[in-house]
N, C-alpha and C positions, 0 to 999 in steps of 0.2 A: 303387259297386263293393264286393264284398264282400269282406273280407279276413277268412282264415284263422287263431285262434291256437288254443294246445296251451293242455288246460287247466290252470289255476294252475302257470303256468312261471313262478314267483314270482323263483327267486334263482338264475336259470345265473348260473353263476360268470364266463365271461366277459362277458355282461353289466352284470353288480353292479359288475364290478370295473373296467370303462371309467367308468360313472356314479359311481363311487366317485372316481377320481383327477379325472374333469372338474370334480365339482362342489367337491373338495380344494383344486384351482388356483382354479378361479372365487371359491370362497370366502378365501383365504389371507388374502385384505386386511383379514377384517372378522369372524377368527377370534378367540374372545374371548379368551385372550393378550395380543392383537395390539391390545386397547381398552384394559388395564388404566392404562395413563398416561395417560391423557386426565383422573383426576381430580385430579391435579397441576396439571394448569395452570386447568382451569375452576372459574369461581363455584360458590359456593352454588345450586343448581338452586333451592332451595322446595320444601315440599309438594308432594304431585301435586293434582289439580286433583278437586274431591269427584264432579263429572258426570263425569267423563272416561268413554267409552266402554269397550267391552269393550278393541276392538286399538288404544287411544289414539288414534284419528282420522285415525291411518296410510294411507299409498296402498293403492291395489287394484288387479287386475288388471283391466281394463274389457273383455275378449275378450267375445264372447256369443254364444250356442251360433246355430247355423247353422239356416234357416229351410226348414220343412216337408221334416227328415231323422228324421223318426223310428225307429227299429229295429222291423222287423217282429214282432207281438205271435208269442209260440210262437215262435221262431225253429229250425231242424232241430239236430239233434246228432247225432253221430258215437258210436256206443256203444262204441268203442275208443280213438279221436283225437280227443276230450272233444269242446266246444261249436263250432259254425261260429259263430261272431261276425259279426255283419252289422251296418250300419248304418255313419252318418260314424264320422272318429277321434276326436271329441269325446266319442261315448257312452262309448267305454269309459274304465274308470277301474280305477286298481291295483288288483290281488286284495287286497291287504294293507289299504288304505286303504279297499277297498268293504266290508273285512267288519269293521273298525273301525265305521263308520258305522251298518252293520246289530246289531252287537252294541249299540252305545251306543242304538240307536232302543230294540232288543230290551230293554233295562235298564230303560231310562225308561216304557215300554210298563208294566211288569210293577211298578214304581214309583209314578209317577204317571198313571194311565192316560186321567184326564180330559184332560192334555193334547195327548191325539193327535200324537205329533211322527212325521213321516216321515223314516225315513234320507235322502231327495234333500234334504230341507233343508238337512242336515249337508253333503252332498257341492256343494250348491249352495256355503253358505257357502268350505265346502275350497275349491273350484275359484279362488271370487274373492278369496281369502283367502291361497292359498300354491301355487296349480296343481294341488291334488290332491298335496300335500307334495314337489312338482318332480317330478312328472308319477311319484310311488311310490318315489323313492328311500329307501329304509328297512331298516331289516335284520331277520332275524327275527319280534324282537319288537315290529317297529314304530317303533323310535324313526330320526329321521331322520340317513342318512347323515354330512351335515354339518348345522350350526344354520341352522334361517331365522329370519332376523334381521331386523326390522322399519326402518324409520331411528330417531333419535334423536328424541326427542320433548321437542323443545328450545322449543317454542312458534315455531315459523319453521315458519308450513304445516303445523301437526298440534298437538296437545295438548301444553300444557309439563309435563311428570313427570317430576323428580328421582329421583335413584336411589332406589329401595325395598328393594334385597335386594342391594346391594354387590357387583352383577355377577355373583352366585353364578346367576343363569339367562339372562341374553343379555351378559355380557360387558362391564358397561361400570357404570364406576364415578360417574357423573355425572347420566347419564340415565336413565330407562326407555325400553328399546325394547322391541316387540312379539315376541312368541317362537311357535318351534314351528308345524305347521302349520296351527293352528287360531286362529296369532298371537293367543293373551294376555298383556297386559304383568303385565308379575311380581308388581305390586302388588296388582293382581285377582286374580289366581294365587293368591296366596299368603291375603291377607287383604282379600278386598274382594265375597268373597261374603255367606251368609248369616250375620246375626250374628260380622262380623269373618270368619269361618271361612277365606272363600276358595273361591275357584271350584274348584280344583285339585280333582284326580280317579284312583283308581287305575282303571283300564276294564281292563288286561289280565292285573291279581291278583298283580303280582309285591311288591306290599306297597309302592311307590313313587308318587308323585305327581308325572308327568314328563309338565310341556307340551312337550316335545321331541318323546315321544310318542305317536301317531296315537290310540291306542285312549285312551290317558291325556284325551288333547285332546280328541278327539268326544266322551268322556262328559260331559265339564265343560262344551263349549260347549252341549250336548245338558239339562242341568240348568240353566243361564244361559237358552235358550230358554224352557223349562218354568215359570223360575220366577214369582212373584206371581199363581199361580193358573191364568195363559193356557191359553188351548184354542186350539191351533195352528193349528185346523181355521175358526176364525174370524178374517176377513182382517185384524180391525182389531187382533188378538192376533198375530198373526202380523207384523204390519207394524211394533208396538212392540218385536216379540223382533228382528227384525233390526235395526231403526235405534240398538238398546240396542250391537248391535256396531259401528258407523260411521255419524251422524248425518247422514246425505248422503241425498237424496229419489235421484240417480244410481247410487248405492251400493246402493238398495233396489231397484229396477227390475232392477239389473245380477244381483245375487242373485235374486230372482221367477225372470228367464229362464231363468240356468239350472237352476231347482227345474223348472218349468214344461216342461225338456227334458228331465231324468232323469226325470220321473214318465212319458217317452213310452217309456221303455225306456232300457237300458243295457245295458252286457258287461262281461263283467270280462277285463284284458289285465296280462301279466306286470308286476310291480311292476319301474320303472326305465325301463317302455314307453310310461308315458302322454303325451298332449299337453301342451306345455307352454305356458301363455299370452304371447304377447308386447307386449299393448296397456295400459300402464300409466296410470291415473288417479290424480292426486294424489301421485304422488311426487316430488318436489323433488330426488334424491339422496341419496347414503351409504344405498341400501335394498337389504339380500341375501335380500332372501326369494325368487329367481330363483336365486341360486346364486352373483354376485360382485357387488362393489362398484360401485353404477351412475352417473355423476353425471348423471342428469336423463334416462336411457336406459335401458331395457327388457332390457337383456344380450343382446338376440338382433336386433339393430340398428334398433329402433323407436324413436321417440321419444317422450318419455313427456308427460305432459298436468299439469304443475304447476301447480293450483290451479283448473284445471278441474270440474266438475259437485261443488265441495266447498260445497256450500250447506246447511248445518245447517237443519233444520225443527224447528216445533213441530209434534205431532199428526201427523195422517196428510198423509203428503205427494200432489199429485197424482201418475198416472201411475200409482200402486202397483199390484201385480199381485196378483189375487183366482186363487188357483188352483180347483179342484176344475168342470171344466169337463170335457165327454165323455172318456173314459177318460183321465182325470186331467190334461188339459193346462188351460193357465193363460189369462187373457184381461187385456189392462191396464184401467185404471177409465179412461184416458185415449186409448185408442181405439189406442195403439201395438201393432205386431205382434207374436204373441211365438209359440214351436213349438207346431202346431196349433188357428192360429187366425189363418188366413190372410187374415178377412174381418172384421176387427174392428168390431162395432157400438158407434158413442158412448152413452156414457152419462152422467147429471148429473154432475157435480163433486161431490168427496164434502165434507162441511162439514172447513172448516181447525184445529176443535178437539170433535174426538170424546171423549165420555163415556170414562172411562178404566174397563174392567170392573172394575178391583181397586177400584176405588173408586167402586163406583153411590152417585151423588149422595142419593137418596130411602133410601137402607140407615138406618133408626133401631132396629130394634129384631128379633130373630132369634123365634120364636115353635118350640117343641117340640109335631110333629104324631104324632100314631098311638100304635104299641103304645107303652106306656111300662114292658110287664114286658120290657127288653131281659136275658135271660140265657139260658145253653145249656149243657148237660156238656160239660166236656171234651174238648177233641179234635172238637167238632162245631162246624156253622154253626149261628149264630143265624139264627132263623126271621123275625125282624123286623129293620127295616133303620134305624137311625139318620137321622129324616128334621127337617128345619126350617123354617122359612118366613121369609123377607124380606118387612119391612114397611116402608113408609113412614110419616113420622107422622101421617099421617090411618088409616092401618092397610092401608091397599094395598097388593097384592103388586108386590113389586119382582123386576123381569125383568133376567138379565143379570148379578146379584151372585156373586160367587165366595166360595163358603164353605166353610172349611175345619176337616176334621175331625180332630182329634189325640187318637192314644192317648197312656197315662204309659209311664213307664220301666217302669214295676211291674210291667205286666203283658205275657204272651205273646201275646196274641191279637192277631192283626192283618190287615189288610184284603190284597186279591189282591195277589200279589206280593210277600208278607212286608212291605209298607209299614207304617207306623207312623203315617201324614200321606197322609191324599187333599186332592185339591180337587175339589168339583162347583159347577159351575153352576146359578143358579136357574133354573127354566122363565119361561113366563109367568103359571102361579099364584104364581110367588114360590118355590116349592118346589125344596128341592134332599135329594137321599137318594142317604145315603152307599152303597158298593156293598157287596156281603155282608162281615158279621163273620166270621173262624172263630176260634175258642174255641181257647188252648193248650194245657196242662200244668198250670198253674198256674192253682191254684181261690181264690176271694175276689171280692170285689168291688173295682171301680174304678170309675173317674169318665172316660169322651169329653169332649171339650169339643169344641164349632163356634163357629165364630168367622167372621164376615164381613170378610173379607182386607180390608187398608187402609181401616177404619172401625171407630170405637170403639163400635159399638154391642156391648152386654154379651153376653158367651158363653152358650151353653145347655151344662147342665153336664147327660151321662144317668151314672145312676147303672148299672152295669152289673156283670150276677154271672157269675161259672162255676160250676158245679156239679162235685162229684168224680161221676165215673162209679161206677155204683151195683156193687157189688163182685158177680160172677158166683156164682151158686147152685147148689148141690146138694142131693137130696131121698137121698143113698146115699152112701154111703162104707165100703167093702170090703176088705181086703187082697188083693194076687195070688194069695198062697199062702199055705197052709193048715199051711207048712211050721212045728216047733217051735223057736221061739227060745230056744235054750240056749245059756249062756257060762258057764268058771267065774271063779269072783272073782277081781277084780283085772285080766282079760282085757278085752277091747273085742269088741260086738258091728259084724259089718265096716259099713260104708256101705252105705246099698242095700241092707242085709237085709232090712230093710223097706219094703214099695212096696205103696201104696194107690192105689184108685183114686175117683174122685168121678165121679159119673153125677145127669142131673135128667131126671126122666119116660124114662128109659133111655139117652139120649144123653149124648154122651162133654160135661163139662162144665171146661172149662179155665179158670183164671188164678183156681180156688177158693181164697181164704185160708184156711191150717187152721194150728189153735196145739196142739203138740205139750206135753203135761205129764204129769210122774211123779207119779201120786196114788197116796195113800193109802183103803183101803174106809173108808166113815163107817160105825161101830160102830149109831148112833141108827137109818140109812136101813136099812129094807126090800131084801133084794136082788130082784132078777128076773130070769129065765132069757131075757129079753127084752129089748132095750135100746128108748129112749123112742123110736125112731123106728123101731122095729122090725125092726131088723138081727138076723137069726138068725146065729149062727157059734159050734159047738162049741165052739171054743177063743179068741171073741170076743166071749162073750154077757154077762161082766160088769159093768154097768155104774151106778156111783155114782153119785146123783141128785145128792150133795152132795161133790163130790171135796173132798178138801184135796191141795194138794203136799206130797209127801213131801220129807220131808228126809233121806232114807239110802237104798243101794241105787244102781239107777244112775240115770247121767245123761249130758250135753249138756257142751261147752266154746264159750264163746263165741268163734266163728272172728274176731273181731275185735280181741278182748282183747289186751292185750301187757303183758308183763314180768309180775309174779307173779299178775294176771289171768287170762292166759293159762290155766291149769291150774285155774282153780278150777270147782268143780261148779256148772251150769246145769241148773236140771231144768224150765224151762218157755221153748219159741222160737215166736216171735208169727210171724217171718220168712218165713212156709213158703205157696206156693202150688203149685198143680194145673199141670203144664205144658199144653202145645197137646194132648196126647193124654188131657187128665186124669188123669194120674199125677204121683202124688207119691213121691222116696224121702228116706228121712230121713237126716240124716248119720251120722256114729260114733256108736254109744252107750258109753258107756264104764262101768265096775263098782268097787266099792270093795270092803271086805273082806265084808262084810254078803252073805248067801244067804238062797234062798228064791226064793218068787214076787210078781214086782212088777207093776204095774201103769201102764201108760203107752196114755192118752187123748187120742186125736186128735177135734179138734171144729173145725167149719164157722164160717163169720162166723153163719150163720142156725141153729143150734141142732142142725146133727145128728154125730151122734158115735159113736165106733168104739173100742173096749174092747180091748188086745192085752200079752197075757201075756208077760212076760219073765222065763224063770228062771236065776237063779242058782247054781249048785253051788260045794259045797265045792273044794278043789284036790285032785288025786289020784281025783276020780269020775269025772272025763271026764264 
């Protein structure tokens, strides 16, 4: 049946505000307040545990998407009363929380691109992870309503971690529990990503790192996916990014499906309107990530399945689901049925300890292939592509290896998406080439390095230049006007009096560097009625082969100067370019007591130059 919504009716107020006080009550019990004495009476917890999972080993929601309900591809819209939503109530998923997922993909995409991540992953995990954050309760800006709160992870059915962060993110001074809707316990939150850092994440810019929420938590769980190299798009990458979230072979199949049913379609339905799961796996009790305090019960009167399908694996477990199947639906390795794919064919048993990509066994040594003059101007792509080769120690290409390429701090240039750090895959030559350079701002040379992830085989170091962009030429440089430049002493001639313009083979030539200076004629040089690049102008024709600067008459102030600086005479500015129209005008010129006629020489980066009189009077000549 098809049901009707208005599109992104995110936050009616009567809505918000019924899901607001239900899930207020539901949660009262297990409000973090409401934890803070519990570390008065209990032990020393210990360390947390160095493997622990992403959400500490924590229950799941075990619900799994509904079979051979896919949402019609194209579905009709309404060009005034938004989208007709079609399909079960399982597709749809909160506005709030579906563009959470879509931005965090969008990031990661434009980041690490070799990883292929799909937003349904994200929404898969959400779904079995928190309901799709209790079916979009959130405000705003995404953060959720009240806290979902994992149970204790007291080592009783779930990982034993000690408090990490003194309750400041789920509330409780003893334990770690799981947070937020993307449940990360605060440890990994905080410090248990890369190099200590911590998984934590801003996704919605407000300058905060809040697994509480939605957009914060998908980027983070979205970067945990991605990392060690993975290419999402590959099942046995794929299947180590989610068991890295919950060690359970049950736990990876229940995730698969519903990746496997979002890739058939979705909708998006008012945040506060989503389905909420009621079939809980692995929860023991004390778990509000539902909304209240449950002892062994699902809040919505199920019964939950304590210590059920909790079977930690090594390697890939059976059963695991290889997605990327006709228009993207999934198929199990173990013949189970999953959406759109109603007629499941067996296949071998996959082996129970698969080669780990991050770590190809055969990886000894990285070889440097192709151009090796990697450099570009400025502001452009490099033409050749950063490429290397995996060898084995007989010198074999090694297929499979993740290698990873890093720029330094030093420099601006960096790969699509403002990255700084890709990872590629090697082929089956062995080969893996990074994706295009672009060249910054900043010119010099720097040093790439690649490196094959989790193996000490030695870096290949490319030595790597930018070039400055070669400064814009003109073969002419003219004044506007023909007008006479008189002031008398002591007076300033105004801004803009003078306005040149620069031309090359007659077209207009911008971003010319011209250096402005008060010369004096050299007595020794020859004059000419002609200047060297043969600029004819009555009133611009003389032109010193061998200027010297003057030191009297007028001049420049340095607009930068301060305090007795400020005022003092400048008679030559390097500073001065052709705008977008080829025109130039020069600033104040300013006069001392000294009259006459002076001499101020504008010239090109490339040698050509423009001779322009400026005279002087006494006071009282006008």
């Amino acid at each position: 049946m098809a049901a009707t919504f208005g599109r992104r009716h995110r936050r009616g107020v009567a809505s918000t505000a019924v899901v607001a006080l239900a899930l207020a009550a539901l949660t009262a019990s297990q409000a973090p307040g409401a934890l803070e004495h519990a570390a008065a009476t209990e032990p020393d917890p210990g360390p947390p545990s160095a493997d622990a999972p992403i959400d500490g080993g924590a229950g799941y929601y075990a619900d799994l998407p509904p079979l051979n309900s896919t949402v019609p591809h194209g579905g009709s819209h309404r060009p005034h009363g938004g989208p007709l939503a079609t399909g079960p109530a399982q597709a749809g998923i909160p506005a709030t929380v579906l563009a959470a997922y879509k931005k965090a993909a969008a990031r990661l995409d434009d980041a690490e691109p070799g990883c292929r991540l799909p937003w349904q992953l994200l929404a898969g995990i959400g779904k079995v992870e928190s309901g799709q954050a209790r079916g979009g309760a959130v405000d705003a800006t995404g953060t959720t309503l009240a806290p979902i709160l994992g149970p204790q992870l007291n080592g009783h059915g779930f990982a034993r971690i000690g408090d990490t962060d003194g309750g400041r993110l789920d509330g409780d001074r003893t334990y770690d529990r799981a947070v937020g809707p993307m449940q990360f316990i605060p440890s990994t939150w905080s410090n248990g990503g890369p190099l200590g850092a911590g998984w934590g994440a801003d996704g919605n810019g407000d300058g905060k790192k809040d697994p509480h929420n939605v957009f914060d938590a998908a980027l983070a769980a979205g970067r945990y996916l991605c990392a060690g190299g993975r290419d999402l798009s590959a099942a046995h990458d794929l299947d180590r990014a989610i068991l890295g979230y919950n060690d359970s072979a049950a736990y990876l199949r229940t995730v698969l499906s519903w990746y496997a049913f979002y890739r058939t379609g979705t909708y998006e339905v008012p945040d506060g309107k989503g389905v909420l799961p009621v079939r809980r796996a692995g929860a023991t009790g004390g778990d509000d990530r539902a909304g209240g305090r449950r002892e062994g019960r699902t809040g919505h009167g199920a019964v939950g399945a304590p210590g059920k399908n909790r079977h930690p694996v090594k390697g890939k477990p059976n059963g695991s689901a290889e997605p990327g199947g006709p228009n993207g639906t999934g198929h199990t390795r173990g013949g189970a049925r999953t959406p759109g794919n109603p007629h499941p064919t067996p296949t071998p048993k996959p082996p129970t300890k698969p080669t780990d990509p991050t770590k190809p066994a055969g990886v000894t040594a990285l070889q440097r292939v192709g151009d090796h003059d990697l450099s570009a101007t400025a502001g452009t792509d490099f033409a050749a592509k950063p490429r290397v080769r995996a060898a084995d120690a007989a010198g074999k290409p090694v297929a499979g290896a993740a290698i990873r390429f890093t720029l330094p701090k030093t420099t601006d240039a960096r790969f699509p998406g403002a990255a700084t750090t890709v990872t590629v895959t090697t082929g089956k030559d062995g080969l893996a080439t990074a994706p295009t350079l672009h060249a910054g701002d900043r010119t010099g040379t720097f040093t790439l390095r690649a490196t094959a992830v989790g193996r000490s085989a030695p870096a290949v170091a490319f030595d790597v230049t930018v070039k400055a962009k070669p400064a814009p030429r003109a073969d002419r440089l003219v004044r506007t006007s023909d007008e006479k430049l008189t002031v008398t002493a002591g007076q300033a001639f105004a801004p803009g009096a003078i306005e040149v313009r620069a031309t090359r083979q007659g077209k207009t030539a911008a971003g010319v560097p011209v250096t402005a200076t008060m010369v004096t004629e050299d007595p020794d040089s020859p004059q000419s009625p002609e200047s060297p690049q043969g600029q004819t102008s009555p009133k611009n024709s003389q032109s010193p082969k061998s200027p010297v600067e003057n030191d009297k008459g007028p001049y420049f102030k340095d607009p930068e100067a301060t305090g007795a600086d400020k005022d003092k005479p400048v008679r030559t500015l390097t500073a001065l370019t052709t705008d977008a129209n080829g025109l130039l005008q020069l600033p104040k010129i300013y006069t001392d007591t000294h009259t006459g006629t002076f001499l101020l020489r504008l010239t090109t980066g490339d040698g050509v130059s423009l001779i322009v009189e400026l005279e002087v009077t006494p006071p009282g000549q006008g």
